[in-house]
C-alpha positions as CSV (number, residue, x, y, z in Angstrom):
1,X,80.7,75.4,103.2
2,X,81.6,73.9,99.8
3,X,79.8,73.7,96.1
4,X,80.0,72.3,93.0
5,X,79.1,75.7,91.1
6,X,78.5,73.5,87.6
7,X,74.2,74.0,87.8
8,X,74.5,76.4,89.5
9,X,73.7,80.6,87.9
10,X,76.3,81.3,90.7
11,X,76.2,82.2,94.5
12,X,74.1,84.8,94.8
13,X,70.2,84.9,94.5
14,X,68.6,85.1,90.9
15,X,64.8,85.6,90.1
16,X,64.6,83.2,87.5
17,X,68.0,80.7,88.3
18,X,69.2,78.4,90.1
19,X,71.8,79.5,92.6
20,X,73.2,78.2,95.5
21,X,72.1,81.3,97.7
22,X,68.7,80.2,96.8
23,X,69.0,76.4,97.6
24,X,70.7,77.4,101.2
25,X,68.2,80.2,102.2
26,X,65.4,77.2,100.9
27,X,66.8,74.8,103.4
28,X,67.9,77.2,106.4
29,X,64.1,78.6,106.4
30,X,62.9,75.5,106.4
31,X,65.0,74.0,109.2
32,X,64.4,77.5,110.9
33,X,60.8,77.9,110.8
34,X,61.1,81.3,109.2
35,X,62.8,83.0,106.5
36,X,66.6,83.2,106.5
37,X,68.9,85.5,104.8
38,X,72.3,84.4,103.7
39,X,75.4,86.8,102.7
40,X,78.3,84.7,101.3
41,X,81.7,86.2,101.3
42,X,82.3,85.3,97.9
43,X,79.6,86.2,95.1
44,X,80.9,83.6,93.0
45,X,80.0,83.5,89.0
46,X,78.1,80.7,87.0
47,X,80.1,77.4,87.7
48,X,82.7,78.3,89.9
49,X,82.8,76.0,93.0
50,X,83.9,76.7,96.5
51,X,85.7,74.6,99.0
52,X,86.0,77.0,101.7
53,X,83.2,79.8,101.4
54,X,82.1,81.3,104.3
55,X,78.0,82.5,104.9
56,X,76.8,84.5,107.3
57,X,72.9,84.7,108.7
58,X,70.4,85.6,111.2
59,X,68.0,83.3,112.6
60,X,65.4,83.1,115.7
61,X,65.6,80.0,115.9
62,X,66.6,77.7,119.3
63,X,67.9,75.0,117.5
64,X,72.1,74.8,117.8
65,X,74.4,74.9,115.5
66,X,74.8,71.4,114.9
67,X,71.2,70.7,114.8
68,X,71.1,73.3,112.4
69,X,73.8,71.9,110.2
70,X,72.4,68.3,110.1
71,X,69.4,69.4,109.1
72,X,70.3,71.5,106.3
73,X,72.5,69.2,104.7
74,X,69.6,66.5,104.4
75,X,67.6,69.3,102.3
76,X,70.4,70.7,100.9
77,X,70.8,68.8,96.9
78,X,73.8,66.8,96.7
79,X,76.8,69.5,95.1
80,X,76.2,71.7,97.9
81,X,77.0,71.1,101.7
82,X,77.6,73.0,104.9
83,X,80.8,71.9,106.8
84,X,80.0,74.0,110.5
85,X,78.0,76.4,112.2
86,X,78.9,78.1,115.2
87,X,77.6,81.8,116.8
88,X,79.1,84.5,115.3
89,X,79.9,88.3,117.0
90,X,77.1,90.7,116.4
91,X,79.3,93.0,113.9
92,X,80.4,90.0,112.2
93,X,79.8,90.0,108.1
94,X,80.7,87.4,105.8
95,X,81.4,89.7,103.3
96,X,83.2,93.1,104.7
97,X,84.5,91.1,107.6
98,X,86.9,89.3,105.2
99,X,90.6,90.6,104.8
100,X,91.7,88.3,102.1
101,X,90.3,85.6,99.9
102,X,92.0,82.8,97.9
103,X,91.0,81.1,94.7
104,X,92.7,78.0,93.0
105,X,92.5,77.4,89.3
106,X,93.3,73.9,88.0
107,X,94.8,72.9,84.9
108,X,95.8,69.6,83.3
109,X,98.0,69.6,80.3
110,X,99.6,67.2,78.1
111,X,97.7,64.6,76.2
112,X,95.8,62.5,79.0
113,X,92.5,64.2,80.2
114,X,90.8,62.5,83.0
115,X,86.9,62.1,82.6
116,X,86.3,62.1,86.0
117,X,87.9,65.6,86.5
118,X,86.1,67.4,83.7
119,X,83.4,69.6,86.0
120,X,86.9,70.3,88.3
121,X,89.7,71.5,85.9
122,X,91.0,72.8,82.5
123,X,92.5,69.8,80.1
124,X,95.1,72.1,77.4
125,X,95.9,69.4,75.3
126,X,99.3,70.5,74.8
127,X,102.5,70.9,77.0
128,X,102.3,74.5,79.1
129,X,105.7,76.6,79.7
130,X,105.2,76.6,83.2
131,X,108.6,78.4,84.1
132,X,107.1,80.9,82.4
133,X,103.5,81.2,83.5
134,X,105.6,81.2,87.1
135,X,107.6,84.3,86.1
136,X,104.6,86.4,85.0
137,X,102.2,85.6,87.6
138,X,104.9,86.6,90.1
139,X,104.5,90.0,88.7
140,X,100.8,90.2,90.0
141,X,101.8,90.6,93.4
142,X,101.5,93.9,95.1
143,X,98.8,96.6,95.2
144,X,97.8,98.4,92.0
145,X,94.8,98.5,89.7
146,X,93.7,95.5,87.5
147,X,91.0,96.5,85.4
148,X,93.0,95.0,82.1
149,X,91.3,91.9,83.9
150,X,88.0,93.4,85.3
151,X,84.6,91.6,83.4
152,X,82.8,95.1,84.3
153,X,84.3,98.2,86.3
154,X,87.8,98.1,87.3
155,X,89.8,99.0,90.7
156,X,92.3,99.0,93.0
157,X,93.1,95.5,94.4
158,X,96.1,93.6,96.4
159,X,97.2,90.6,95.6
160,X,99.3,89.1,97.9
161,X,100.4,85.3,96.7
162,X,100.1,84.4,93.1
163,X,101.8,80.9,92.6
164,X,101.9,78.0,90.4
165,X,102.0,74.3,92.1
166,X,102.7,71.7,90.0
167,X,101.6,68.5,90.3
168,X,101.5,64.6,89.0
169,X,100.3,63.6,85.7
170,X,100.3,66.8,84.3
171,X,98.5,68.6,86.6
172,X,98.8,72.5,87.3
173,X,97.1,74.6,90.3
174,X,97.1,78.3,90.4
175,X,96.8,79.7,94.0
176,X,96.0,83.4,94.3
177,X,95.1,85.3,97.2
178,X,94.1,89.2,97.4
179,X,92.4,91.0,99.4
180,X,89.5,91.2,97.2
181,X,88.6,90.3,93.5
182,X,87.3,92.4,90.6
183,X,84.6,90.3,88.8
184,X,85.9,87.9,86.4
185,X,89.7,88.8,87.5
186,X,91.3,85.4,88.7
187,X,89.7,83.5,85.3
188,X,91.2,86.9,83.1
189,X,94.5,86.4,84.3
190,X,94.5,82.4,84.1
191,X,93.7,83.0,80.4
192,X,96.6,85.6,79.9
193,X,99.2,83.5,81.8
194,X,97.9,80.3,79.3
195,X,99.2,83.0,76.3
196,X,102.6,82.9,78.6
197,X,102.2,79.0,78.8
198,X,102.1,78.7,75.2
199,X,104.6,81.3,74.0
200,X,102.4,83.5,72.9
201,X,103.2,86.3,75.1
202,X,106.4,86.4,77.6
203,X,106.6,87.7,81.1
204,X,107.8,90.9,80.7
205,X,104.7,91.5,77.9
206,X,102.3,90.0,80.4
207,X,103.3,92.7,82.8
208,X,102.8,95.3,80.3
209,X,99.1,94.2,80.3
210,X,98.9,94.5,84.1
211,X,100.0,97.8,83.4
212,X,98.0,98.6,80.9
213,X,94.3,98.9,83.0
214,X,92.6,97.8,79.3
215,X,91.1,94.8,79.5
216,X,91.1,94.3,76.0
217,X,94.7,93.8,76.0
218,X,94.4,90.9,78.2
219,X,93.4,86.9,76.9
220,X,90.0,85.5,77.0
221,X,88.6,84.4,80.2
222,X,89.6,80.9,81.5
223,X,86.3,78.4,81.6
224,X,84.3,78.8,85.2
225,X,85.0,74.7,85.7
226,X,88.4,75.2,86.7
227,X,87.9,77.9,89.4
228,X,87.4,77.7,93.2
229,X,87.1,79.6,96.2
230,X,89.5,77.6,98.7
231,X,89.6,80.0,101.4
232,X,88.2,83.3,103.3
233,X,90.7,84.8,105.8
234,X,89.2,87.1,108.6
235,X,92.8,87.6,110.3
236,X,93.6,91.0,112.5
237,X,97.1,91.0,110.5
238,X,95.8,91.4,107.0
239,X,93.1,93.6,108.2
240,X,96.0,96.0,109.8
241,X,97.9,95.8,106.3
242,X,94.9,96.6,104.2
243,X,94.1,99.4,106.8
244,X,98.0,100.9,106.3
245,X,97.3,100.8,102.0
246,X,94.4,102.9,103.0
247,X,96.2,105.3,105.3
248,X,98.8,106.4,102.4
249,X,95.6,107.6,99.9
250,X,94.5,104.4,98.7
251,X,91.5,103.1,100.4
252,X,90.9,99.5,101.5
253,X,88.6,97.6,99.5
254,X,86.3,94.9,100.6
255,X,84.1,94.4,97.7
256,X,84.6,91.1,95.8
257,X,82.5,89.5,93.2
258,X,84.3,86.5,91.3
């Protein structure tokens, strides 16, 4: 399913906000005929979106998955939408099932900013040392603890891909994948490597801040508008890595909250 996460007080269900766990269990219980529960593999934070987050729920309904779908999406308000439902195994959890998730952050820098982009991306009016936000965010990669970018408790996480993709115009992406996120981590780091991107820091201080485990040591948070969840992996390979980390003392980690 995806989301625009601008209106939104996040994924997960608030008493007295708007979420998008709230406006998809409204709609599945509807369609239903009886209340629904969702569990979202990503929890994400107010006005982060998601292209590719996955939800999980049970249902007594006899209506398929297609039926199901159609229906939703006509209650569902117009920045949220379900891409496909199919039967699930019984074990199956959208949240501790997963073995890695994948966030992009978008940036556009340089003079230009592009209206139509504004709820999608960061505009940094000035010229970025990419080169440089390339060469610290390489050194995120690997298993160890990164509370210096933890908005609440820290912890153990891996991080298996952190890249910079440059594109046309200006335009930056920041592709990250881990097994799971601390809260607030990917828009932590994003802030530090813009220190990086405008010579405020270099790489080798950057990874002194990784190091560090304090999080005030690290930049300010990157704005939500910029963030989404792009993909939730539930592959046996990842599952076996995270399950070797665990074997030499460190456990595995599923919890995630971005």
């Amino acid at each position: 399913m995806a989301y625009d996460g601008t209106d939104y007080a996040g994924f997960q269900v608030q008493s007295n906000a708007q979420t998008v766990q709230g406006e998809l269990e409204r709609a599945l219980s509807t369609v239903c005929d009886g209340a629904v529960r969702v569990t979202g593999a990503g929890r994400t934070d107010a006005g982060v979106h998601a292209s590719g987050q996955v939800i999980d729920f049970r249902t007594a309904s006899t209506l398929d998955g297609l039926s199901i779908g159609r229906g939703v999406n006509a209650l569902l308000p117009e920045d949220i939408a379900v891409s496909a439902l199919e039967p699930a195994a019984e074990d199956f959890h959208a949240r501790f099932s997963a073995t890695g998730r994948t966030y992009e952050y978008r940036i556009r820098h340089g003079r230009e900013r592009d209206p139509l982009e504004r709820r999608r991306e960061l505009h940094v009016g000035a010229a970025l040392d990419v080169a440089g936000m390339k060469d610290a965010s390489a050194r995120l990669v690997g298993r160890r603890d990164f509370s210096s970018f933890a908005a609440g408790p820290g912890g153990v996480r891996s991080v298996r891909r952190a890249e910079w993709c440059e594109h046309g115009d200006g335009q930056l992406r920041f592709e990250i994948t881990a097994d799971a996120f601390l809260r607030g981590m990917v828009r932590a780091i994003v802030g530090t490597l813009l220190w990086v991107g405008r010579g405020k820091i270099d790489a080798r201080t950057f990874e002194g801040i990784v190091a560090a485990n304090d999080r005030a040591m690290a930049g300010p948070s990157a704005p939500a508008s910029g963030l989404c969840l792009i993909a939730v992996e539930y592959g046996q390979d990842a599952a076996n890595a995270a399950s070797a980390e665990g074997s030499q003392g460190i456990p595995p980690l599923r919890e995630e909250d971005e």
